[in-house]
PDB file of N, CA, C and O in Angstrom:
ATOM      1  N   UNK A   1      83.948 -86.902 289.832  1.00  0.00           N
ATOM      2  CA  UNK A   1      83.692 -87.247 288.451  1.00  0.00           C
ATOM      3  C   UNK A   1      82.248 -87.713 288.278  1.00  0.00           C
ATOM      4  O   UNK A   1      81.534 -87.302 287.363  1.00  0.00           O
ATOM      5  N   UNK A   2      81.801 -88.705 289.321  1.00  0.00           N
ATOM      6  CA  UNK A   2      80.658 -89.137 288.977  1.00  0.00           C
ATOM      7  C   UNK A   2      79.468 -87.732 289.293  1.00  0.00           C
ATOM      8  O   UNK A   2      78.316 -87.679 288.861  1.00  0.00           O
ATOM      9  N   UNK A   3      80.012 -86.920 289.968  1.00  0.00           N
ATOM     10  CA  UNK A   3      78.471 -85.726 290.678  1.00  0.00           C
ATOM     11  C   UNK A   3      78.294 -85.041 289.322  1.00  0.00           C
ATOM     12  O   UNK A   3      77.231 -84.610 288.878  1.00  0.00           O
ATOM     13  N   UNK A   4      79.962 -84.989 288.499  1.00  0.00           N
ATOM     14  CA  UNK A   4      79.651 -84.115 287.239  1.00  0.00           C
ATOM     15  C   UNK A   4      78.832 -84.929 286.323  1.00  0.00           C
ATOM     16  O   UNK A   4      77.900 -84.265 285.868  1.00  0.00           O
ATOM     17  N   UNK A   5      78.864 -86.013 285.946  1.00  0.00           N
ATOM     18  CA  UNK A   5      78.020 -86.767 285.323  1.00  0.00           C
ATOM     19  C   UNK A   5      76.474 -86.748 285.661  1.00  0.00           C
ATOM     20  O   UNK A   5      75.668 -86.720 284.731  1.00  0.00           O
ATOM     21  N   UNK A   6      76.140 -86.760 286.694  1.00  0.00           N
ATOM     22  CA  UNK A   6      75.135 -86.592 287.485  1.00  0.00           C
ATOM     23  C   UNK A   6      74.543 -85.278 287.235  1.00  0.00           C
ATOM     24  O   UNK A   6      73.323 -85.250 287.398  1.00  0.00           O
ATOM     25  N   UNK A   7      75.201 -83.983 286.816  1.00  0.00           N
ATOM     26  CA  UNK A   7      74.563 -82.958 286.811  1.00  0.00           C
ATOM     27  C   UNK A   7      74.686 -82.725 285.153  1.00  0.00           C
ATOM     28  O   UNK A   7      73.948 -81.984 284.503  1.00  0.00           O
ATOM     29  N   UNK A   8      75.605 -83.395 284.709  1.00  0.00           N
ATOM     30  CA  UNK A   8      75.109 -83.028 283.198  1.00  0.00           C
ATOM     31  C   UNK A   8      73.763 -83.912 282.915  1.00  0.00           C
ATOM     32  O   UNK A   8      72.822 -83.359 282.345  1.00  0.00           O
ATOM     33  N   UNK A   9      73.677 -85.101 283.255  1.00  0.00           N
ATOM     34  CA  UNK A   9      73.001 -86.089 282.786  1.00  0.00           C
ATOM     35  C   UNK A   9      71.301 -85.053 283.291  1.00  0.00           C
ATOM     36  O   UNK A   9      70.374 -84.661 282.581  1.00  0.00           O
ATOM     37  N   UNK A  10      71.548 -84.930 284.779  1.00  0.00           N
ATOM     38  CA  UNK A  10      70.081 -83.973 285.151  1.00  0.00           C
ATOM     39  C   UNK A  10      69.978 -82.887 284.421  1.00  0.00           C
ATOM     40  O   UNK A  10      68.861 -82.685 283.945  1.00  0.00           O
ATOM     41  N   UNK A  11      70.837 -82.097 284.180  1.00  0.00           N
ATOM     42  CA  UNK A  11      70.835 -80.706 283.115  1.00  0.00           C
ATOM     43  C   UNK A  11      69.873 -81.109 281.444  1.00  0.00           C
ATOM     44  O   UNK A  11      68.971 -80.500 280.870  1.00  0.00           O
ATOM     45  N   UNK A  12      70.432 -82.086 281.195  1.00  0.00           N
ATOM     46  CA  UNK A  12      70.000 -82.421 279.960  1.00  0.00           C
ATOM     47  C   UNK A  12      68.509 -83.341 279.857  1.00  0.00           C
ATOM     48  O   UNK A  12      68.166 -83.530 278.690  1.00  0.00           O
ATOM     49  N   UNK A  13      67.841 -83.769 280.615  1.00  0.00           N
ATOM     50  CA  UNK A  13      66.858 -84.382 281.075  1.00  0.00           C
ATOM     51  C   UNK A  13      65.935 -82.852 281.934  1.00  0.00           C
ATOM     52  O   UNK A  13      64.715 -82.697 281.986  1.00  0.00           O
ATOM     53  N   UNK A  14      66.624 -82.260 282.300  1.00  0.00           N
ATOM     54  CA  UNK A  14      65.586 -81.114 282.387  1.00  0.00           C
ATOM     55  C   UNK A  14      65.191 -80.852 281.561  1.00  0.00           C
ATOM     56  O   UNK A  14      63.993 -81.109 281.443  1.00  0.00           O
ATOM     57  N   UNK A  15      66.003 -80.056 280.232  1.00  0.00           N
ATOM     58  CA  UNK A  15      66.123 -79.277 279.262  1.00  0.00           C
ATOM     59  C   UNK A  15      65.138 -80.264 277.841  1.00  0.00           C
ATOM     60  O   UNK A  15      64.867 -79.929 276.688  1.00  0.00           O
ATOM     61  N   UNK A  16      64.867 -81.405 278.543  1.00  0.00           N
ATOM     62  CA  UNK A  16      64.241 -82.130 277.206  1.00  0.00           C
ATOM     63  C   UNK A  16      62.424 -82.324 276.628  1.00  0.00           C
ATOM     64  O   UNK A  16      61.798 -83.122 275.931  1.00  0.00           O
ATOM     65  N   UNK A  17      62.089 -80.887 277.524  1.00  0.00           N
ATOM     66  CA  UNK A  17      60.953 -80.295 277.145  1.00  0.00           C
ATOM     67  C   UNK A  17      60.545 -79.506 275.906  1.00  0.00           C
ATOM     68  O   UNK A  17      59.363 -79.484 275.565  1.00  0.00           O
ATOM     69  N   UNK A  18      61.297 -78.987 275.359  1.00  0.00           N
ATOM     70  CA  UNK A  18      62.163 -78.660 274.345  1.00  0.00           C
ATOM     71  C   UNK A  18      61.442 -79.340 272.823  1.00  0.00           C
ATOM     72  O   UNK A  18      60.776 -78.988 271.849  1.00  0.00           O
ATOM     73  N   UNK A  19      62.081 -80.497 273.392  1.00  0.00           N
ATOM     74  CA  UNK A  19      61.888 -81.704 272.154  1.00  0.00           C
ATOM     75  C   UNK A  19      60.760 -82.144 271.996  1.00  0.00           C
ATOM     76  O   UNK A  19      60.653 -83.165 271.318  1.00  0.00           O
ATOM     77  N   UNK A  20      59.352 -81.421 272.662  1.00  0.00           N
ATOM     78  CA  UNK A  20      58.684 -81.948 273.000  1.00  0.00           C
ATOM     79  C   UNK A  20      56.951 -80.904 272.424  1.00  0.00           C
ATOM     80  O   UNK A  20      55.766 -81.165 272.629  1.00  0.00           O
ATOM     81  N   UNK A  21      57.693 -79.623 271.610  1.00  0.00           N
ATOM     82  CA  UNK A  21      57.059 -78.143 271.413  1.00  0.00           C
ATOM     83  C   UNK A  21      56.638 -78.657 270.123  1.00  0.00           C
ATOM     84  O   UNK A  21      56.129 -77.801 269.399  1.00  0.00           O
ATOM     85  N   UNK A  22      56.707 -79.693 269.699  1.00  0.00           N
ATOM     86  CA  UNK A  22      56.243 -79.986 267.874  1.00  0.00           C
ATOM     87  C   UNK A  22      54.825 -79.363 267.607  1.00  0.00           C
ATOM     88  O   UNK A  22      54.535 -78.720 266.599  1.00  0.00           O
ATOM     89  N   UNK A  23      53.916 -79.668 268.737  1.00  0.00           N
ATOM     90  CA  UNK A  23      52.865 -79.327 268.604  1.00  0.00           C
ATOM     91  C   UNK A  23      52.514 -78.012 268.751  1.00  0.00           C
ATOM     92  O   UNK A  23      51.323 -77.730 268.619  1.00  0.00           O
ATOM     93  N   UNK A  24      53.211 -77.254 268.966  1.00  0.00           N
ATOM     94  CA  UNK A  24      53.450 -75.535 269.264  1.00  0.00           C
ATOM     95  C   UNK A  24      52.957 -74.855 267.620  1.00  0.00           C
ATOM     96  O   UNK A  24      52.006 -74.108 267.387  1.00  0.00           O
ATOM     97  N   UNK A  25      54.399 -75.656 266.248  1.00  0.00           N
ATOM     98  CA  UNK A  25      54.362 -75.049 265.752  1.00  0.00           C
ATOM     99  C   UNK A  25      53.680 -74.338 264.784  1.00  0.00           C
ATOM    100  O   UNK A  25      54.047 -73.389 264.090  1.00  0.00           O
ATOM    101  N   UNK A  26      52.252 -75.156 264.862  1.00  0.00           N
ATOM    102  CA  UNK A  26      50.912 -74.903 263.945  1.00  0.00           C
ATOM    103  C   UNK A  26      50.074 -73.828 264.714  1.00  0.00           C
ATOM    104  O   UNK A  26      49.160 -73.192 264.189  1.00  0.00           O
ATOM    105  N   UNK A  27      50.574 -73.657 266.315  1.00  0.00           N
ATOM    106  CA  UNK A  27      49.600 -72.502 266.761  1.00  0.00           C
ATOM    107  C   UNK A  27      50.553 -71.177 266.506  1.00  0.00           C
ATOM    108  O   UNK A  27      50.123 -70.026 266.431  1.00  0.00           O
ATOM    109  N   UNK A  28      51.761 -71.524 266.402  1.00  0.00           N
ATOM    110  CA  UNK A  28      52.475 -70.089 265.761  1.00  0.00           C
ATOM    111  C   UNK A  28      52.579 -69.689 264.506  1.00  0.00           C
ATOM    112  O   UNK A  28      52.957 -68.544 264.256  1.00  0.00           O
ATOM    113  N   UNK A  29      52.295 -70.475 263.640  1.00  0.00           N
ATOM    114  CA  UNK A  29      51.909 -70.713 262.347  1.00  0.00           C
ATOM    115  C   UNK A  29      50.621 -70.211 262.167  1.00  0.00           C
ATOM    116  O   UNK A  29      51.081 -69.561 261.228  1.00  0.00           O
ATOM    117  N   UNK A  30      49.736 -69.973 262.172  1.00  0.00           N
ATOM    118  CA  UNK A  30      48.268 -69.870 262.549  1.00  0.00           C
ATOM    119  C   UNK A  30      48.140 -68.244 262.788  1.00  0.00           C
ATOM    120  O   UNK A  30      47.313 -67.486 262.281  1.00  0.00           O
ATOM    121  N   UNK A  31      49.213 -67.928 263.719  1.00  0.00           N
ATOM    122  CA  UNK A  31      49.089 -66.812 264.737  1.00  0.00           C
ATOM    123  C   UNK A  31      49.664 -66.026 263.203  1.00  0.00           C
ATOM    124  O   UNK A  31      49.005 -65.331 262.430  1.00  0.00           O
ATOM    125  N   UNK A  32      51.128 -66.433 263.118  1.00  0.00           N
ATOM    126  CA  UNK A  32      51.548 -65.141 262.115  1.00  0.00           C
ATOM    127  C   UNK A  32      51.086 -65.219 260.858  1.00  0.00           C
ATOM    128  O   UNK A  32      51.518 -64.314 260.144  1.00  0.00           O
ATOM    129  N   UNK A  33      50.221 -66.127 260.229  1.00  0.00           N
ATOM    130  CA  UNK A  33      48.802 -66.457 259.360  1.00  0.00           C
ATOM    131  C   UNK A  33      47.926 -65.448 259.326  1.00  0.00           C
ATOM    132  O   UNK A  33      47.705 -64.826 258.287  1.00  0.00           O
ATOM    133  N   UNK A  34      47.424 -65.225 260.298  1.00  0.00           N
ATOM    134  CA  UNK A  34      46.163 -64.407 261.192  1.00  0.00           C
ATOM    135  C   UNK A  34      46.690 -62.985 261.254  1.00  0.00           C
ATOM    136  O   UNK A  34      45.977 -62.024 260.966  1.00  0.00           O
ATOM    137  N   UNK A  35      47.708 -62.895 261.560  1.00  0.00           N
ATOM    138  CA  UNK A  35      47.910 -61.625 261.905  1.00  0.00           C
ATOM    139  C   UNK A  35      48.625 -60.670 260.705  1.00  0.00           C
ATOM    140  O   UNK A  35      48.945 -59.503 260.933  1.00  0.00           O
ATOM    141  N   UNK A  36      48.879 -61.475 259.102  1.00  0.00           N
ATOM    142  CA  UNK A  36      49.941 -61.253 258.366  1.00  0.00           C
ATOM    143  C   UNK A  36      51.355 -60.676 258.363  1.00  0.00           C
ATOM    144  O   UNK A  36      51.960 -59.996 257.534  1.00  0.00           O
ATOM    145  N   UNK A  37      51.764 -61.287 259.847  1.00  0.00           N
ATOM    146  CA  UNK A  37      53.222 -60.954 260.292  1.00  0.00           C
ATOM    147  C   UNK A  37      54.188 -61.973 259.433  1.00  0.00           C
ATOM    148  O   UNK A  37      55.394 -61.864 259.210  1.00  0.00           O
ATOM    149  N   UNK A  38      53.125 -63.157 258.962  1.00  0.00           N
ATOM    150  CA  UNK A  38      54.125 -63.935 257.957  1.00  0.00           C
ATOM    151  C   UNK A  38      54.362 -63.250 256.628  1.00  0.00           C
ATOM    152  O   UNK A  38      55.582 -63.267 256.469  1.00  0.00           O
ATOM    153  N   UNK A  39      53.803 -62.675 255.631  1.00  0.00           N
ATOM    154  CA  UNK A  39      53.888 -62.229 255.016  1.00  0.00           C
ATOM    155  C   UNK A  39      54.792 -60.800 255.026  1.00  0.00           C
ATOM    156  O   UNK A  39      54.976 -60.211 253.961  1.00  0.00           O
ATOM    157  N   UNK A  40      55.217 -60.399 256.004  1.00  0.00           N
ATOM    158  CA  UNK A  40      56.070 -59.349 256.506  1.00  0.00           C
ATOM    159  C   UNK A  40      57.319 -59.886 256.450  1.00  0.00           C
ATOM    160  O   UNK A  40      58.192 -59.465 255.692  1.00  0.00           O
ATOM    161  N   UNK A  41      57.489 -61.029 257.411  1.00  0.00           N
ATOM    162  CA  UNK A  41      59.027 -61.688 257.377  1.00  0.00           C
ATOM    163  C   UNK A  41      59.200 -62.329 255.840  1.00  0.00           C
ATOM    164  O   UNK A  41      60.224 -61.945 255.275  1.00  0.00           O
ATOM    165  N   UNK A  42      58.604 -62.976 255.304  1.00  0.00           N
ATOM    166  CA  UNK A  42      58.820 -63.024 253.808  1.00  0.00           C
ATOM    167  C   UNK A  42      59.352 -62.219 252.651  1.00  0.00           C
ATOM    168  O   UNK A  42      60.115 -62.417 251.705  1.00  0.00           O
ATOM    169  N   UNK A  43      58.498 -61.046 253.209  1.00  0.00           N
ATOM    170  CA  UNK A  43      59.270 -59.346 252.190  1.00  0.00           C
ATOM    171  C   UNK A  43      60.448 -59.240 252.597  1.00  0.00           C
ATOM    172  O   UNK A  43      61.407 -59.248 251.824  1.00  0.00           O
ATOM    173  N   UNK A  44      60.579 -59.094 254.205  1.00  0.00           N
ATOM    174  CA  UNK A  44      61.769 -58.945 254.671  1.00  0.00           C
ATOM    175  C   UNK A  44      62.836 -59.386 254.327  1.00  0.00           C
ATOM    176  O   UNK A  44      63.799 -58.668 254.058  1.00  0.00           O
ATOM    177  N   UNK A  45      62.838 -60.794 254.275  1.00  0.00           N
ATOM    178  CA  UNK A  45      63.745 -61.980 253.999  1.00  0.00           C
ATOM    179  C   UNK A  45      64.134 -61.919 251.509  1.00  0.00           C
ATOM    180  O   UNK A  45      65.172 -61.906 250.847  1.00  0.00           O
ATOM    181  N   UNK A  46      62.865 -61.907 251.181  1.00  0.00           N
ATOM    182  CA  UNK A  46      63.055 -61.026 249.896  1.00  0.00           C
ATOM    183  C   UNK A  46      63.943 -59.930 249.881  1.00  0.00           C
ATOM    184  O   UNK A  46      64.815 -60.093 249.027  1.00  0.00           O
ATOM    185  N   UNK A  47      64.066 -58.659 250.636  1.00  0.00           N
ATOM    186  CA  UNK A  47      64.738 -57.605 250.549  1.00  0.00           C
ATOM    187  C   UNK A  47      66.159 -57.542 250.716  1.00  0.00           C
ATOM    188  O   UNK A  47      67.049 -56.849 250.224  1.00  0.00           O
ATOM    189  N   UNK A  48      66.083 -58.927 251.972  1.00  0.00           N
ATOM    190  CA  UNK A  48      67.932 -58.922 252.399  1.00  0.00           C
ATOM    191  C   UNK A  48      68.311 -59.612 251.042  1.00  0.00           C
ATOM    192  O   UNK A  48      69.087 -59.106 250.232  1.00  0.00           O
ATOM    193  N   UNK A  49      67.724 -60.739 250.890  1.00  0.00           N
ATOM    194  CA  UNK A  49      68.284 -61.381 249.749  1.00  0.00           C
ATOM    195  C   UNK A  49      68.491 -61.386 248.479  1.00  0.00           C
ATOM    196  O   UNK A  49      69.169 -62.266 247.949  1.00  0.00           O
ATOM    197  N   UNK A  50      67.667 -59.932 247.491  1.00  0.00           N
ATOM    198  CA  UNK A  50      67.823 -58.991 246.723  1.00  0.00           C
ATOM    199  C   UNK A  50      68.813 -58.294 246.748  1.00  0.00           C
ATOM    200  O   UNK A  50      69.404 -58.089 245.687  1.00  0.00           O
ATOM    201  N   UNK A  51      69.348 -57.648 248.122  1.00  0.00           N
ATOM    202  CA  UNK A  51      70.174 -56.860 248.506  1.00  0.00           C
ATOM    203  C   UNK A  51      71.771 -57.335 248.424  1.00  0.00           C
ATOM    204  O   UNK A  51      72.630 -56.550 248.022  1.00  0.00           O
ATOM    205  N   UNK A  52      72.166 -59.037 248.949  1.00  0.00           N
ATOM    206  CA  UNK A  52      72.998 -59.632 248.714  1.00  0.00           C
ATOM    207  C   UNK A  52      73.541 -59.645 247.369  1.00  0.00           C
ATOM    208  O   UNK A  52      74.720 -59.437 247.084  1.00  0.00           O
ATOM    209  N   UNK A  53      72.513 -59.928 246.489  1.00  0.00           N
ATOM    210  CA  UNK A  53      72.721 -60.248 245.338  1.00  0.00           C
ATOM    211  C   UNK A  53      73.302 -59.314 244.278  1.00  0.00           C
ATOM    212  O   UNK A  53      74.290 -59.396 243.548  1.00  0.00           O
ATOM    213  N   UNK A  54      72.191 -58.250 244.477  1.00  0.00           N
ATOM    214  CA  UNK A  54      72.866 -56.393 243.916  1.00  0.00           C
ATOM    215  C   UNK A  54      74.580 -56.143 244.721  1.00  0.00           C
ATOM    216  O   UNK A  54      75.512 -55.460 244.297  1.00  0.00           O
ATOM    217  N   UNK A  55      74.524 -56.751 245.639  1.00  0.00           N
ATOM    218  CA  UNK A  55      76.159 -56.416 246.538  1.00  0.00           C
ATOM    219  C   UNK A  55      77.212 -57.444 246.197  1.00  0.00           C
ATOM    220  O   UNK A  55      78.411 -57.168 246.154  1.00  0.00           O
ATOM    221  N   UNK A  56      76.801 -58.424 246.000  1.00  0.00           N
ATOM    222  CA  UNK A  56      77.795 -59.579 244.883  1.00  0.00           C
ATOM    223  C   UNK A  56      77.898 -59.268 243.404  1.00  0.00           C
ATOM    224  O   UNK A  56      78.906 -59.579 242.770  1.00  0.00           O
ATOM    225  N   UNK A  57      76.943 -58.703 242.893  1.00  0.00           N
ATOM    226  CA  UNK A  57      77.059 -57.848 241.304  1.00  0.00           C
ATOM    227  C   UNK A  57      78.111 -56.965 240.891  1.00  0.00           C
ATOM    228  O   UNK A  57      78.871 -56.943 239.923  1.00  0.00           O
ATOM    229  N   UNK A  58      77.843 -55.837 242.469  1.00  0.00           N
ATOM    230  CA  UNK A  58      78.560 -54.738 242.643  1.00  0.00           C
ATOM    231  C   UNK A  58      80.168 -55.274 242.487  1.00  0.00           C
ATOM    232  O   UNK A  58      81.024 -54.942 241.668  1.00  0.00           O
ATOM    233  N   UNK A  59      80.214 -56.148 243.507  1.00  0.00           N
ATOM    234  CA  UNK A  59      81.983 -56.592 243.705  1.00  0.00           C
ATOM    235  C   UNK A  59      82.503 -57.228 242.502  1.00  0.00           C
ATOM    236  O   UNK A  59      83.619 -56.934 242.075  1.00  0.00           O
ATOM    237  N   UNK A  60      81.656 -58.193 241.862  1.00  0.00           N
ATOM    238  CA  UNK A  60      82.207 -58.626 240.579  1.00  0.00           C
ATOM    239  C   UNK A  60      82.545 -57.564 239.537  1.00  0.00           C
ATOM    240  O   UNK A  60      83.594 -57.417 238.909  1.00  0.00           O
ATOM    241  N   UNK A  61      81.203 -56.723 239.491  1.00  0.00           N
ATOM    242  CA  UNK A  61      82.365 -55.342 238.858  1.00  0.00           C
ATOM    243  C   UNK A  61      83.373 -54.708 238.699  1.00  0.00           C
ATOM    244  O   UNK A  61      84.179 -54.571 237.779  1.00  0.00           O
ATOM    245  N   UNK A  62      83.206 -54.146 240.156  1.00  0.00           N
ATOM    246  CA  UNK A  62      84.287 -53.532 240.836  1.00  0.00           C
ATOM    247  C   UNK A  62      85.637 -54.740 240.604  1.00  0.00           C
ATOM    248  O   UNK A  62      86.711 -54.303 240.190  1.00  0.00           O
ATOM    249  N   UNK A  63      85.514 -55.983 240.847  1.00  0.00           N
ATOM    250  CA  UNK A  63      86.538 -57.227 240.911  1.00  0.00           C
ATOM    251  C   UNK A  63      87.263 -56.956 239.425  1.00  0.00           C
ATOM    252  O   UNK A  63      88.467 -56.764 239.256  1.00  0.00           O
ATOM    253  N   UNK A  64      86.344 -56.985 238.510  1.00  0.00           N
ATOM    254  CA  UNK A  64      86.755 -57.505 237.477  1.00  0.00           C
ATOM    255  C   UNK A  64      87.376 -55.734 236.669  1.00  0.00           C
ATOM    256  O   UNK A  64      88.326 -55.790 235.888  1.00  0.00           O
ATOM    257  N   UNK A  65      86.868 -54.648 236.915  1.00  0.00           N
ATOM    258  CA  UNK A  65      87.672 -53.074 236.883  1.00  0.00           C
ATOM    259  C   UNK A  65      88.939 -53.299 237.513  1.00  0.00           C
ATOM    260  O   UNK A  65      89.820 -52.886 236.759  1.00  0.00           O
ATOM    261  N   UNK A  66      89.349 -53.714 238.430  1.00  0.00           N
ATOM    262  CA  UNK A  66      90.443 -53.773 239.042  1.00  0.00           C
ATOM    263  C   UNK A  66      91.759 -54.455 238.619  1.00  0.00           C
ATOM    264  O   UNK A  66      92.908 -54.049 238.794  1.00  0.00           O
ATOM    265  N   UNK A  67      91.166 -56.021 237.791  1.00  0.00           N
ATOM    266  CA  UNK A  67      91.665 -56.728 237.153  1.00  0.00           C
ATOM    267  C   UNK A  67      92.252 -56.068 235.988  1.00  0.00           C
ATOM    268  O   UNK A  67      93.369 -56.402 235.591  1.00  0.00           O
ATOM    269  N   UNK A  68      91.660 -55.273 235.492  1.00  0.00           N
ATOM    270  CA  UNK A  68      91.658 -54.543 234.405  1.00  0.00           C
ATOM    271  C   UNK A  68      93.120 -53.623 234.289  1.00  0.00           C
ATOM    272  O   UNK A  68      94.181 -53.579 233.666  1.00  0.00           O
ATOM    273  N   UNK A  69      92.470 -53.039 235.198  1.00  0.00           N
ATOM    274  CA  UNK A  69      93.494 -52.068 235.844  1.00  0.00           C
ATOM    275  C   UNK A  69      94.647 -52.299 235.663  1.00  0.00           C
ATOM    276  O   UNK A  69      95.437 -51.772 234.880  1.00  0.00           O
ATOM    277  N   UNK A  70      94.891 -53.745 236.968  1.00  0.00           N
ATOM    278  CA  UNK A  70      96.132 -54.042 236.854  1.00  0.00           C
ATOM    279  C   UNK A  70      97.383 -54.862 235.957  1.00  0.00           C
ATOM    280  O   UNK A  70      98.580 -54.720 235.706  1.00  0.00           O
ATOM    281  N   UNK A  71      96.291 -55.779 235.668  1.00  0.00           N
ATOM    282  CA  UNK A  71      96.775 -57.187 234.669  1.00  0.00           C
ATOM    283  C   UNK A  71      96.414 -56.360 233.127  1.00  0.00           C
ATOM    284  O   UNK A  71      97.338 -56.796 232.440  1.00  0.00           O
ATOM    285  N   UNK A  72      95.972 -55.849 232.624  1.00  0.00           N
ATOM    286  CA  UNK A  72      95.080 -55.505 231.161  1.00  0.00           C
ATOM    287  C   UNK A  72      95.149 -56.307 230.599  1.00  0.00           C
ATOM    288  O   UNK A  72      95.026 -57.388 231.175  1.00  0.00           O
ATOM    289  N   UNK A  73      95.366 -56.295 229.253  1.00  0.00           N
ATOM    290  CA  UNK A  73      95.124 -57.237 228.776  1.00  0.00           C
ATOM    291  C   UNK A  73      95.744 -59.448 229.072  1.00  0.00           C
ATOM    292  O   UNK A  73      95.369 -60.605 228.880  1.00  0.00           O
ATOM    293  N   UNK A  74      96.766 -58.682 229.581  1.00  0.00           N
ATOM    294  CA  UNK A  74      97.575 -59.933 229.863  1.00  0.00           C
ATOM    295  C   UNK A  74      96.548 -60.720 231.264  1.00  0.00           C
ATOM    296  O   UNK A  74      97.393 -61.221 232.004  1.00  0.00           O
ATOM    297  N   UNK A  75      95.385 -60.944 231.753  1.00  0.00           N
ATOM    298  CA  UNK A  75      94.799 -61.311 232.593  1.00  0.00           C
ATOM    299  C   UNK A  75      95.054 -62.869 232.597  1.00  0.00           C
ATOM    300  O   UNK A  75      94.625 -63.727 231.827  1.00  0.00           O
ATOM    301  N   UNK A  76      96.027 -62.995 233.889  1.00  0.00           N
ATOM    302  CA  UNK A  76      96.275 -64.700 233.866  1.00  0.00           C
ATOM    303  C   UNK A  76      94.659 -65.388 234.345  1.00  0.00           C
ATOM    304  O   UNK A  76      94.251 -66.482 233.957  1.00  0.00           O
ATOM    305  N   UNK A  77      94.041 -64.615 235.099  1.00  0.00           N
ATOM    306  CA  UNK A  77      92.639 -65.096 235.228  1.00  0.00           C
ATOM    307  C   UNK A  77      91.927 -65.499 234.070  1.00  0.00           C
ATOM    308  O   UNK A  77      91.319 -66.558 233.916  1.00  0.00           O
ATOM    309  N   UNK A  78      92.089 -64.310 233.054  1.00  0.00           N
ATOM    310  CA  UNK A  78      91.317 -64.815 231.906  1.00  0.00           C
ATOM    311  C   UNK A  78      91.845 -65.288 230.668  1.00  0.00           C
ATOM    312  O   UNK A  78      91.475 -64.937 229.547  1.00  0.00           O
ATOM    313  N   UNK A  79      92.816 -66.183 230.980  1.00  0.00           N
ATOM    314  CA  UNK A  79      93.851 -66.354 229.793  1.00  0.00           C
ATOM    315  C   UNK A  79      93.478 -67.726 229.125  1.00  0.00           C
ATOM    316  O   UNK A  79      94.204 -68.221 228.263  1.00  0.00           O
ATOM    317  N   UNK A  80      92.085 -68.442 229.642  1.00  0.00           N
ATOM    318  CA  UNK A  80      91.641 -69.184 228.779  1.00  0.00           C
ATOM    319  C   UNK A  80      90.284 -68.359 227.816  1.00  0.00           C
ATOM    320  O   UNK A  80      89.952 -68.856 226.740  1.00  0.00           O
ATOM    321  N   UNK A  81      89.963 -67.773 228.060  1.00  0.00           N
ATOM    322  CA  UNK A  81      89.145 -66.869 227.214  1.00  0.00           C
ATOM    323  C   UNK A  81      89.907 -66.387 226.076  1.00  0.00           C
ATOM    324  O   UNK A  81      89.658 -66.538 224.880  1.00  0.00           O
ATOM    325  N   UNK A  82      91.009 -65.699 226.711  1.00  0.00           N
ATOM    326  CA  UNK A  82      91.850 -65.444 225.194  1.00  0.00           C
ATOM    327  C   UNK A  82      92.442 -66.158 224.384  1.00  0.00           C
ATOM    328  O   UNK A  82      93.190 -65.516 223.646  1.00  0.00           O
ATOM    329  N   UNK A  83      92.406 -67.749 224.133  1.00  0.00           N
ATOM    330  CA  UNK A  83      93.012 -68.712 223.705  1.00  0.00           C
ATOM    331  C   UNK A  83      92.149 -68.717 222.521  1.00  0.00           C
ATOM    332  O   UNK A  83      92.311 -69.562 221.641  1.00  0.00           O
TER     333      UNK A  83
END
């Protein structure tokens, strides 16, 4: 019991270099600055999240055709609208 303690306790005291990279993140910052790889992941990150949004549109459509479909007019979903 105690060797396992012993090797987590060393495992985690290795690993605490880590905590220690703060100063890293202005030279990687800098780098994808310089190189306009930041401005790339930005579009990127724009495109997925455009893309989500057009694909949650889509389903509410599609959601609410279906509703249609089945319930018509009697929609217990939308049966405070019709009040």
């Amino acid at each position: 019991m105690k060797q396992r303690i012993v090797m987590i306790l060393a495992f985690v005291l290795a690993n605490t270099h880590h905590l220690f990279a703060q100063g890293e993140s202005n030279a990687i910052e800098n780098f994808f600055r310089t190189e306009s790889k930041f401005y790339v992941v930005v579009a990127v990150l724009a495109i997925v999240m455009i893309g989500l949004l057009l694909y949650v549109v889509y389903l509410d459509r599609k959601t609410k055709k279906l509703e249609k479909e089945v319930f018509g007019d009697k929609n217990p979903f939308l049966q405070e609208k019709n009040k």
